[in-house]
Backbone bond lengths (Angstrom), bond angles and torsions (degrees), N, CA, C in turn:
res aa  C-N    CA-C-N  psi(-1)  N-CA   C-N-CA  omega(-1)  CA-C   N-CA-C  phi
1 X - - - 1.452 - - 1.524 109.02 -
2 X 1.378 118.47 141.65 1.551 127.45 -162.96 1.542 95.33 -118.84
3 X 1.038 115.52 -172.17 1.690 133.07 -161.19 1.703 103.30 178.44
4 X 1.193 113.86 150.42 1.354 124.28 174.73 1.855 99.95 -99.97
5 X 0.714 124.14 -17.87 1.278 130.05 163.37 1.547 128.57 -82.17
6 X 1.559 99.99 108.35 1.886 99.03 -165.53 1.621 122.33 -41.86
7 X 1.482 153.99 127.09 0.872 141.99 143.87 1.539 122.27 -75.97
8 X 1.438 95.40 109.73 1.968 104.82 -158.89 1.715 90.51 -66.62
9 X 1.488 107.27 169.12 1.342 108.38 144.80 1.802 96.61 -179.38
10 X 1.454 106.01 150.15 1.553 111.32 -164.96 1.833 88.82 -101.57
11 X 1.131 131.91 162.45 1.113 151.11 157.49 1.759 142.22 -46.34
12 X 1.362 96.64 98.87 1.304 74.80 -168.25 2.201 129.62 -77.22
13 X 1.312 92.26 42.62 1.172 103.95 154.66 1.643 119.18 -114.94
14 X 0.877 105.18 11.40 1.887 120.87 -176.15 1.385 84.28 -81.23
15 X 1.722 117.77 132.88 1.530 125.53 160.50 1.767 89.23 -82.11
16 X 0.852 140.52 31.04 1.738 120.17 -178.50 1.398 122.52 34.80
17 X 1.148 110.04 56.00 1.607 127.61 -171.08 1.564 98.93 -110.12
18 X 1.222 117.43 32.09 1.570 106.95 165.30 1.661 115.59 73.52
19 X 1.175 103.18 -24.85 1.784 115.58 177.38 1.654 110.82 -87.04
20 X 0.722 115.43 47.16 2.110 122.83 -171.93 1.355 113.54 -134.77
21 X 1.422 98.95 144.40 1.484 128.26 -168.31 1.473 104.04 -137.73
22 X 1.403 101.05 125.99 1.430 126.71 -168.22 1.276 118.09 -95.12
23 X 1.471 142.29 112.90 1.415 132.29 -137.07 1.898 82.48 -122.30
24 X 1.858 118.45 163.28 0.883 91.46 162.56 2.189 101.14 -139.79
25 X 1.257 101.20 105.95 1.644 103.50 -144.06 1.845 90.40 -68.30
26 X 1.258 124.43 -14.09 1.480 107.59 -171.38 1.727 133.12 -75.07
27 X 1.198 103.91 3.76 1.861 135.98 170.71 1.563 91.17 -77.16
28 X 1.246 155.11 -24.20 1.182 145.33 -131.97 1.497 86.02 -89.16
29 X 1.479 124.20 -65.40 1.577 123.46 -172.64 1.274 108.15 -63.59
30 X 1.371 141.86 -11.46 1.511 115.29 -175.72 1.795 100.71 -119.48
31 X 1.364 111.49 -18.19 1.487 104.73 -172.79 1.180 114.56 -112.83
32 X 2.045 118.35 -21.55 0.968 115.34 -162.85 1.548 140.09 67.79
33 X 1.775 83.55 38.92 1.684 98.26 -165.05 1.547 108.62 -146.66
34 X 1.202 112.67 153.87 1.596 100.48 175.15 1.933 91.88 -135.86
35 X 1.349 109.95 106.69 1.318 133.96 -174.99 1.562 95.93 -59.84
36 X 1.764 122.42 136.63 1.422 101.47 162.32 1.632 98.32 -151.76
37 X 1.137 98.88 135.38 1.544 113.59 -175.92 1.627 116.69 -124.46
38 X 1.811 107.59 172.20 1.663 97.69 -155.55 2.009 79.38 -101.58
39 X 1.380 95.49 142.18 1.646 111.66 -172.19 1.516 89.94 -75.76
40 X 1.099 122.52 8.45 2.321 112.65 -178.04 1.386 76.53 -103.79
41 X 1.038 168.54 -69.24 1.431 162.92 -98.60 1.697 108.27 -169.68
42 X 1.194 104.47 81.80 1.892 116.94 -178.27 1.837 104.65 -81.50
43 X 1.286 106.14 -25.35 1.843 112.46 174.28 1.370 115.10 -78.26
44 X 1.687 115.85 -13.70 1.188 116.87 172.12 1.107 126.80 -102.42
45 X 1.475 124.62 178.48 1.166 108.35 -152.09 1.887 130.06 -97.41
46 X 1.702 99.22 179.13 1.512 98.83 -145.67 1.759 95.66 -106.24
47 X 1.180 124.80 145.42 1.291 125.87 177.13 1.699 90.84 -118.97
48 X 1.730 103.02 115.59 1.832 134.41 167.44 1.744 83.28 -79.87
49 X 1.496 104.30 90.56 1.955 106.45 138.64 1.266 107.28 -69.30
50 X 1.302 120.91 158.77 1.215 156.20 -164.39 2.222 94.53 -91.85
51 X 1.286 110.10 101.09 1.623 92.98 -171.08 2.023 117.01 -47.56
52 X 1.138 98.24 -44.31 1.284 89.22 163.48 1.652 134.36 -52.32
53 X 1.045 124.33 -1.09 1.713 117.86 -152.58 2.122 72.92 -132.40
54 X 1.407 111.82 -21.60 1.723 109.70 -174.14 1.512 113.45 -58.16
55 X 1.896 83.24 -51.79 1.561 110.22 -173.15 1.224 85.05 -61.05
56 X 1.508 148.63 -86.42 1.633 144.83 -122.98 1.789 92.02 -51.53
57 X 1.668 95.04 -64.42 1.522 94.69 174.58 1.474 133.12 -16.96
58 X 1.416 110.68 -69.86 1.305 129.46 -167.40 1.999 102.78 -75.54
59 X 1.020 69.77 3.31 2.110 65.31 179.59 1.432 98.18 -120.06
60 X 1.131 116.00 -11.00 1.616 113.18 175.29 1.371 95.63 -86.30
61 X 1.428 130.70 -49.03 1.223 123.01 -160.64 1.919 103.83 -80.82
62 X 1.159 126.86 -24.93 1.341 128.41 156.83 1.820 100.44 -49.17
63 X 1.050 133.87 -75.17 1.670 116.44 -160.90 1.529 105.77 -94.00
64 X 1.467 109.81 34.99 1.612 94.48 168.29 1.137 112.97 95.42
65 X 0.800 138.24 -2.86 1.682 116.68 -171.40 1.559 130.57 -78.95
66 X 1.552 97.14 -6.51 1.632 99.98 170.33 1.403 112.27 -104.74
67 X 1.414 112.12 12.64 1.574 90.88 -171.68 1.661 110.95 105.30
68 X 1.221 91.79 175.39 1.810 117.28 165.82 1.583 113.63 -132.21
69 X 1.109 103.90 146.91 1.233 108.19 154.70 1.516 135.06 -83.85
């Protein structure tokens, strides 16, 4: 079930160190978007990725491709 209204949620690989971004994947079937905003500031504003360009992301960052910190 979808909603036009984001359902936030931060990661549970986030230690909650203040550095987190709250994605909200359930827009994907009706808008084709995965909304993501900074969890210090929820009134500010939201950047709609493109779900396709989310996924590339998140599979790059699964095998490495940006590095470590």
């Amino acid at each position: 079930m979808t909603t036009d209204n984001p359902q936030w949620f931060t990661s549970s690989y986030s230690s909650n160190g203040g550095q987190c971004v709250q994605v909200a994947t359930n827009l994907i079937a009706t808008r084709g978007v995965v909304p993501v905003r900074d969890s210090k500031n929820p009134a500010g504003p939201i950047l709609d990725i493109p779900a396709d360009s989310f996924s590339s992301f998140v599979a790059s960052v699964k095998t490495g491709q940006f590095g470590t910190m």
